[in-house]
C-alpha positions as CSV (number, residue, x, y, z in Angstrom):
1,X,11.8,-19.3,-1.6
2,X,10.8,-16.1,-0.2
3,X,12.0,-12.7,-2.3
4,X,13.2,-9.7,-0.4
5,X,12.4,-6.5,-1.4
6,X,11.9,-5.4,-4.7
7,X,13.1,-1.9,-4.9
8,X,10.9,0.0,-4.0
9,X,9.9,2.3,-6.2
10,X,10.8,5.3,-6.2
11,X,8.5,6.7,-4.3
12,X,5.5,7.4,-5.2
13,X,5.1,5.7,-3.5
14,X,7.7,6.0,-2.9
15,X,9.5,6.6,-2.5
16,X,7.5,4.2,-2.1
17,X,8.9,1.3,-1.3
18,X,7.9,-1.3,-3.8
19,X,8.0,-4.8,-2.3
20,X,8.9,-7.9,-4.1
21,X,6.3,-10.9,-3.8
22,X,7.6,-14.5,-2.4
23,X,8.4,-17.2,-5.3
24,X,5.6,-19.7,-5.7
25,X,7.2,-22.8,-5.4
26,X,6.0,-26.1,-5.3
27,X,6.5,-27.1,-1.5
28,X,3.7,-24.1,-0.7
29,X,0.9,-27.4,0.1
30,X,2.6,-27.4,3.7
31,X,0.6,-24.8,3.9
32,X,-2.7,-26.2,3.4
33,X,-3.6,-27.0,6.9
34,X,-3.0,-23.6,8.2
35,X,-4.4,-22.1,5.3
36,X,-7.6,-24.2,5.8
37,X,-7.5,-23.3,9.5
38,X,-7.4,-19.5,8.7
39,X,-10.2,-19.6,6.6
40,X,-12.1,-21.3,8.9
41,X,-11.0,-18.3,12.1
42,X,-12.1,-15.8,9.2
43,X,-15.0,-17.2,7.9
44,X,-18.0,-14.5,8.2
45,X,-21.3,-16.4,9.2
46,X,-23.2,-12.9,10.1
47,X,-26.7,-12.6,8.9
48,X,-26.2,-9.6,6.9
49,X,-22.7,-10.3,6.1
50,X,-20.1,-10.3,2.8
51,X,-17.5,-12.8,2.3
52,X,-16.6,-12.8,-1.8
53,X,-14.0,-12.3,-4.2
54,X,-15.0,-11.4,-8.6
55,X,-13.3,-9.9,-11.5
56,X,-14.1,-6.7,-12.5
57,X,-13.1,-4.7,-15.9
58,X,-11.3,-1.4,-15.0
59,X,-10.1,0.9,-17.5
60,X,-10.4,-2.0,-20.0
61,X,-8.3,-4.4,-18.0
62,X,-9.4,-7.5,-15.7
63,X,-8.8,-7.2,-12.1
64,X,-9.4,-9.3,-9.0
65,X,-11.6,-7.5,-5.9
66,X,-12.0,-9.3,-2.7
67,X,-15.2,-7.6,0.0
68,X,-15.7,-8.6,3.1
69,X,-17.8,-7.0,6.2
70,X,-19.7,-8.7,9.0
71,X,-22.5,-5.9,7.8
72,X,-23.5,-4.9,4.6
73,X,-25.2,-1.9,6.1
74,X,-21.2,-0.5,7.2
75,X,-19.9,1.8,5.1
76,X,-17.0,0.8,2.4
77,X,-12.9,1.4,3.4
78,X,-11.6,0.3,-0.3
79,X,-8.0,-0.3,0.7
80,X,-5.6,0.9,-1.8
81,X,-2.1,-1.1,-1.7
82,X,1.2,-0.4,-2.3
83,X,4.2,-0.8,-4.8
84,X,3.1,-0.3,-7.7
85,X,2.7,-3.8,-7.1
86,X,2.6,-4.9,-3.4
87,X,-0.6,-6.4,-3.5
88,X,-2.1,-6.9,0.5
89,X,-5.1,-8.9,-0.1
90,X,-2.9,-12.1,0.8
91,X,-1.4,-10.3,3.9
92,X,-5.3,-8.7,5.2
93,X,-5.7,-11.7,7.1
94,X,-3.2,-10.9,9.5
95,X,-4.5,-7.3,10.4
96,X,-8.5,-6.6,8.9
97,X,-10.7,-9.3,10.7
98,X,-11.1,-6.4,13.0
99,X,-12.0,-3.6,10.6
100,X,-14.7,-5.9,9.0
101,X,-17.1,-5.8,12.4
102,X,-17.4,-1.4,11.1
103,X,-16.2,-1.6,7.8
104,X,-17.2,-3.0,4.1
105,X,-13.4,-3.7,3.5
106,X,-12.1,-3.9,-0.4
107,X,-9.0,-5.8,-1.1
108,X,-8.4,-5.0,-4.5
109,X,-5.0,-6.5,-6.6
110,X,-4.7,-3.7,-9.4
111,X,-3.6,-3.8,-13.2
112,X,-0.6,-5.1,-13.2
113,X,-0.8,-6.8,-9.7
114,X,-1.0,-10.3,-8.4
115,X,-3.9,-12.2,-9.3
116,X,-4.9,-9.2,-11.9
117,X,-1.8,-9.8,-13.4
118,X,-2.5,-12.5,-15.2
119,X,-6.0,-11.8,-16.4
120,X,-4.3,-9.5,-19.2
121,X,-1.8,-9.3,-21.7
122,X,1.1,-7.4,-20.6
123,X,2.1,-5.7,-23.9
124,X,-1.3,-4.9,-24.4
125,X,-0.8,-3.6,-20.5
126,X,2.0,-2.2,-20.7
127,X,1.1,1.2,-22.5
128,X,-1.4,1.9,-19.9
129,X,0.6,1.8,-16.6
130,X,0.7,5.5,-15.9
131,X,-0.6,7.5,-12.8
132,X,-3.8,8.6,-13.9
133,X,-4.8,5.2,-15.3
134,X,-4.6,3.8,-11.3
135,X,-6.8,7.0,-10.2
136,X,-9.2,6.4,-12.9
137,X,-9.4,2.7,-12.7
138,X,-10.1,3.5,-8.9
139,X,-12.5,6.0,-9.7
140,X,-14.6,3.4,-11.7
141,X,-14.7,0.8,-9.0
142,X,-15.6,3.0,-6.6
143,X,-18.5,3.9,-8.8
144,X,-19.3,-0.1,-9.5
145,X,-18.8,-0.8,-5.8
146,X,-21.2,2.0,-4.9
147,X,-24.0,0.4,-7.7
148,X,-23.4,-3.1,-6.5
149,X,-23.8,-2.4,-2.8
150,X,-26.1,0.6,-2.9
151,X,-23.7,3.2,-1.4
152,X,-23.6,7.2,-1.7
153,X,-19.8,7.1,-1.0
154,X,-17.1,4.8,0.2
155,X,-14.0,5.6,2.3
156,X,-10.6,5.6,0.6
157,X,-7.1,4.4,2.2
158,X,-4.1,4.6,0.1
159,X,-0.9,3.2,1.3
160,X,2.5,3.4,0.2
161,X,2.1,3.9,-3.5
162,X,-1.4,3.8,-3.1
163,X,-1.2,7.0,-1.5
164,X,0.1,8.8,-4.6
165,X,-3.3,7.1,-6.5
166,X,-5.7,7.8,-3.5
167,X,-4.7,11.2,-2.9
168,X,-5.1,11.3,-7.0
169,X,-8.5,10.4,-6.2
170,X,-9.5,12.6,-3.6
171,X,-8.2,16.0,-5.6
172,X,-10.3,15.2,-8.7
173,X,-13.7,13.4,-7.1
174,X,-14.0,14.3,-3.5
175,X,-17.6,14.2,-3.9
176,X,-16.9,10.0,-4.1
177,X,-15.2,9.6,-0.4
178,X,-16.5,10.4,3.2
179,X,-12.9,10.9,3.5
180,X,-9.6,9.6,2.3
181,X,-6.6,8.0,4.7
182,X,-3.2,8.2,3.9
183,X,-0.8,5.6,5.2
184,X,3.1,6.1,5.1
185,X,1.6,9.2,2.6
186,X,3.8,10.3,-0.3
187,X,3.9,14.3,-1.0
188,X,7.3,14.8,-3.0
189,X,9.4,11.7,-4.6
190,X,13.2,14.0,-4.8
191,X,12.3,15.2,-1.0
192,X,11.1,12.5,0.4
193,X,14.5,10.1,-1.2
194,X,16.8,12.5,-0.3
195,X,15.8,13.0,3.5
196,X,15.5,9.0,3.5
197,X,18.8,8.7,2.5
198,X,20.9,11.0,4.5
199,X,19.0,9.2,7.2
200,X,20.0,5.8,6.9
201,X,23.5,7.0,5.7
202,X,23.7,8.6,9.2
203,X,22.4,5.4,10.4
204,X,25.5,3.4,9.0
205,X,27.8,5.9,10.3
206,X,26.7,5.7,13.9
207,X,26.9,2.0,13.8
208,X,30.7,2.1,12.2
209,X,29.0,-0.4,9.0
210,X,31.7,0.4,6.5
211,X,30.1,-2.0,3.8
212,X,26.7,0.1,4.4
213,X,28.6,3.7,3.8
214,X,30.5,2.2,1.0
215,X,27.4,1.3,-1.2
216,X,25.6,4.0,0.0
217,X,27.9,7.0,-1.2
218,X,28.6,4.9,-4.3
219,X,25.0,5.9,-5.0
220,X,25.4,10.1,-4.5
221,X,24.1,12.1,-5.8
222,X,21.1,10.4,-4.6
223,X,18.4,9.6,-5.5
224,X,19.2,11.1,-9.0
225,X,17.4,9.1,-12.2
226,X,15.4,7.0,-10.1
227,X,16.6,3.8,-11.4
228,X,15.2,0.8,-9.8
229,X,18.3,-0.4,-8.6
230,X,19.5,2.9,-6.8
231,X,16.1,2.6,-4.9
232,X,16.8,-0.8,-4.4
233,X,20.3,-0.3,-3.1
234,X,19.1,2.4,-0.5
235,X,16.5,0.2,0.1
236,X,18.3,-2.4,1.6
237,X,20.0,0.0,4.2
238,X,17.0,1.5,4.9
239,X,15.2,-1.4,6.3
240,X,18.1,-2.6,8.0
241,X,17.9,0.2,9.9
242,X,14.2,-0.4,10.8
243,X,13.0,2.3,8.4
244,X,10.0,-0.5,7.2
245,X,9.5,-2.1,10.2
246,X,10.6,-0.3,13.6
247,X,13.2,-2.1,15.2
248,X,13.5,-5.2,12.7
249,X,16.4,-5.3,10.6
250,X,14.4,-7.1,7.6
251,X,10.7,-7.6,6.9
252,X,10.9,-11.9,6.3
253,X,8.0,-12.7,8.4
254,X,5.6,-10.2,6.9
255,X,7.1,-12.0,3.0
256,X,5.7,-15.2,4.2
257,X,2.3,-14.5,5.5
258,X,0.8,-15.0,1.5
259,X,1.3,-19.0,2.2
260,X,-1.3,-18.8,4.8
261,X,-3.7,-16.9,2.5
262,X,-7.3,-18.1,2.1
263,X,-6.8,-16.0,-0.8
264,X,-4.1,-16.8,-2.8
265,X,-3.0,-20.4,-4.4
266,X,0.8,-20.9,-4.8
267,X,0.0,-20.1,-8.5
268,X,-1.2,-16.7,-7.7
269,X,2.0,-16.1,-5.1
270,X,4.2,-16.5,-8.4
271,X,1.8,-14.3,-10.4
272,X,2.4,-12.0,-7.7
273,X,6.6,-11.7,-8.2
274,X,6.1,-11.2,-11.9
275,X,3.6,-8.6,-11.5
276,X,5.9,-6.8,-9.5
277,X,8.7,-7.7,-11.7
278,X,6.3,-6.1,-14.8
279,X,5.1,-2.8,-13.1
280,X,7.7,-1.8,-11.1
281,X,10.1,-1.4,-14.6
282,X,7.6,-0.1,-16.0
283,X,5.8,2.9,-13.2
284,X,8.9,3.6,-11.1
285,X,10.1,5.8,-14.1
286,X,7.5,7.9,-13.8
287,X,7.6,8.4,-10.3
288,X,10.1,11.5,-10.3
289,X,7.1,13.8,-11.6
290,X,4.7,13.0,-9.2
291,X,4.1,15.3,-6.8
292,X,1.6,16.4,-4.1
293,X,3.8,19.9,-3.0
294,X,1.4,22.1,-4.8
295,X,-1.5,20.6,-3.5
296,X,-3.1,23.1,-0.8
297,X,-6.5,22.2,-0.2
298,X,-9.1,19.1,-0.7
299,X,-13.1,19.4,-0.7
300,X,-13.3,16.1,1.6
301,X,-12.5,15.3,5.4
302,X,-8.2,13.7,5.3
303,X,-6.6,11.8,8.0
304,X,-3.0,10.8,7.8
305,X,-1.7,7.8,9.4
306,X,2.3,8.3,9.7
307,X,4.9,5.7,11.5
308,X,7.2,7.6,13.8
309,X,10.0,5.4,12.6
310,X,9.3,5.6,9.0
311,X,12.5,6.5,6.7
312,X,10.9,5.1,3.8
313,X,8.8,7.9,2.9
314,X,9.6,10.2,5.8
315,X,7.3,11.2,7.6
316,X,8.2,15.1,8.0
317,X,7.8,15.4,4.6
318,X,3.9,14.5,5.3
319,X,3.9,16.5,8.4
320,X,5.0,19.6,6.8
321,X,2.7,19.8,4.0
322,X,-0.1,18.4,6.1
323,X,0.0,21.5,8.2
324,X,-0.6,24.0,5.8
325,X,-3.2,21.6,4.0
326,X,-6.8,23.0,4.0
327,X,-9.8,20.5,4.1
328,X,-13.0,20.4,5.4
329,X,-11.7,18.1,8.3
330,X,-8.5,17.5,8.8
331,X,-6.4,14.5,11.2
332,X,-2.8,13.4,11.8
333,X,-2.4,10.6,13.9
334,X,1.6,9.5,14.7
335,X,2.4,5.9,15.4
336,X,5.0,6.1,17.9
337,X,5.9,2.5,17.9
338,X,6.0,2.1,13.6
339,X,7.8,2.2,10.3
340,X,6.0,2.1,7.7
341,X,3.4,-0.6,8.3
342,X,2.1,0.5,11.1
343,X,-1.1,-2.0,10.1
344,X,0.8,-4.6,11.3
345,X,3.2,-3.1,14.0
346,X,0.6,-1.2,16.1
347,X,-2.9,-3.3,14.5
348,X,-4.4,-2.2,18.3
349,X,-3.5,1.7,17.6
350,X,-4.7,1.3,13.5
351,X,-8.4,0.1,14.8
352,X,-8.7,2.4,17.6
353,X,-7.8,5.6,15.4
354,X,-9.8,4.5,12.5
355,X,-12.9,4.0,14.7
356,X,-12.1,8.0,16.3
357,X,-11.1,9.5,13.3
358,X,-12.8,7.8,10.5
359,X,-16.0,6.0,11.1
360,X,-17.8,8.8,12.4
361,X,-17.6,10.6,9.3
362,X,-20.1,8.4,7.6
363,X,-24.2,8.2,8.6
């Protein structure tokens, strides 16, 4: 059975949404055949080519990192996901074949998350889940990716919650990343709820949905402790409204695309939910106090990819502090036709404006 939305968290991420994982179950062999097909479409057979997947210790905890690139020589995008929790290497084969022909691209399932979940003990975990424990443990891969492949720097893309850790990132080691990319980027958690809200509470009015108004003024003052299930509640408005994906009321075929992973076994689909389950209780808490407002200027190039359409961390709130941002190279590039994965509603637009906005910046 397929899960909907987890809350999503607070923000950080959001306000970030934080996305539940789909229940392994055990009718997930129907997949097999597609699975095998899929691995055979994205199979790389280039001569100077990478295609693996190894554990690495971050931080002191086990985690899972997939790399892939029809070129070794291509510089490395290390793709940070979202959440806390919403781990994307089992949805990348729908959207990154592409990227692989310019990119080194890094999947990477972080503490706490999908198959890194259960590599470690959670109460051993659990005292470690804060915010600068991510942007460290991202830190050191980027320094063992860098060893491993022979790189001076790598490209970093945060999205969702991995904003809030990649932007972490780029303010303390710019002098690791030809640049960093923000996707649906999160700048303030209260902001950012609050304009979502009174969005998708406008939304409910114009369309006369008294249930929707109902459960959303039962949660004002909003977002106010950023419980979980507040989140969750406006949440479930939100992307009715097509705040996650333009135009779609509910995100159900993105939730199944893990059963046709090459990467993931129906055991690491249901390691998946109860990471999610684990780090969601435990890092949306936190999430009130993270905040990017302050932040006025970065020593390394920044491009921002925002979703016209996306009410889950609105994109104004980017916009604004963008524009008084200083950094050595600066881009904002609007997806007019987006939520908030704009990776998989506009995949044509994400590959043309990360070969004009990103590749160049690296020899």
């Amino acid at each position: 059975m397929i899960h909907r939305l987890l809350a999503a968290m607070m923000a950080l991420v959001v306000a970030l949404p934080v996305f539940a994982a789909p229940a392994g179950d055990d009718t997930t062999d129907r997949y097999a055949d597609g699975r095998n097909v899929i691995a055979g479409l994205d199979k790389i057979e280039t001569p100077h080519g990478v295609q693996e997947t190894f554990e690495v210790t971050l931080g002191g905890a086990r985690q899972v990192v997939n790399v892939r690139g029809a070129d070794r020589g291509n510089p490395i995008l290390i793709y940070v996901h979202g959440g806390p929790g919403a781990v994307e290497m089992p949805f990348a084969w729908a959207f990154q074949r592409p990227w692989e022909d310019y990119f080194t691209v890094v999947q990477w399932d972080q503490r706490g998350a999908g198959r890194s979940y259960p590599l470690n003990d959670p109460k051993t975990l659990a005292p470690t889940m804060t915010v600068d424990r991510y942007r460290d443990d991202t830190i050191e891969l980027i320094e063992q990716l860098r060893q491993k492949y022979g790189k001076k720097k790598v490209f970093l893309l945060g999205h969702s919650w991995g904003s809030v850790v990649g932007m972490a990132v780029a303010a303390k080691r710019p002098d690791l990343l030809y640049a960093y990319i923000g996707m649906g980027q999160f700048i303030d958690p209260v902001e950012g709820e609050r304009n979502g809200f009174e969005w998708t509470l406008q939304q409910a009015l114009k369309d006369n949905n008294t249930a929707a108004v109902k459960e959303l003024k039962a949660l004002e003052p909003y977002p106010g402790d950023f419980a979980g299930d507040r989140i969750d509640g406006e949440r479930k408005w939100a992307v009715h409204y097509g705040a996650l994906f333009a135009g779609r009321q509910d995100g159900d075929f993105y939730y199944r695309l893990p059963h046709l992973s090459p990467d993931y076994s129906s055991a690491d689909i249901k390691a998946w939910g109860e990471g999610s389950d684990f780090t969601i209780k435990l890092v949306a808490p936190l999430m009130a106090k993270a905040s990017f407002r302050s932040l006025d200027h970065l020593d390394c190039p920044i491009i921002l990819f925002e979703g016209r359409h996306d009410e889950l961390i609105p994109s104004p709130v980017a916009w604004s502090w963008f524009e008084r941002l200083q950094a050595p190279d600066k881009h904002f590039v609007w997806f007019e036709n987006s939520g908030h994965m704009m990776m998989i509603e506009e995949p044509g637009h994400m590959l043309g404006a990360l070969l004009q906005y990103v590749r160049p910046l690296a020899p």
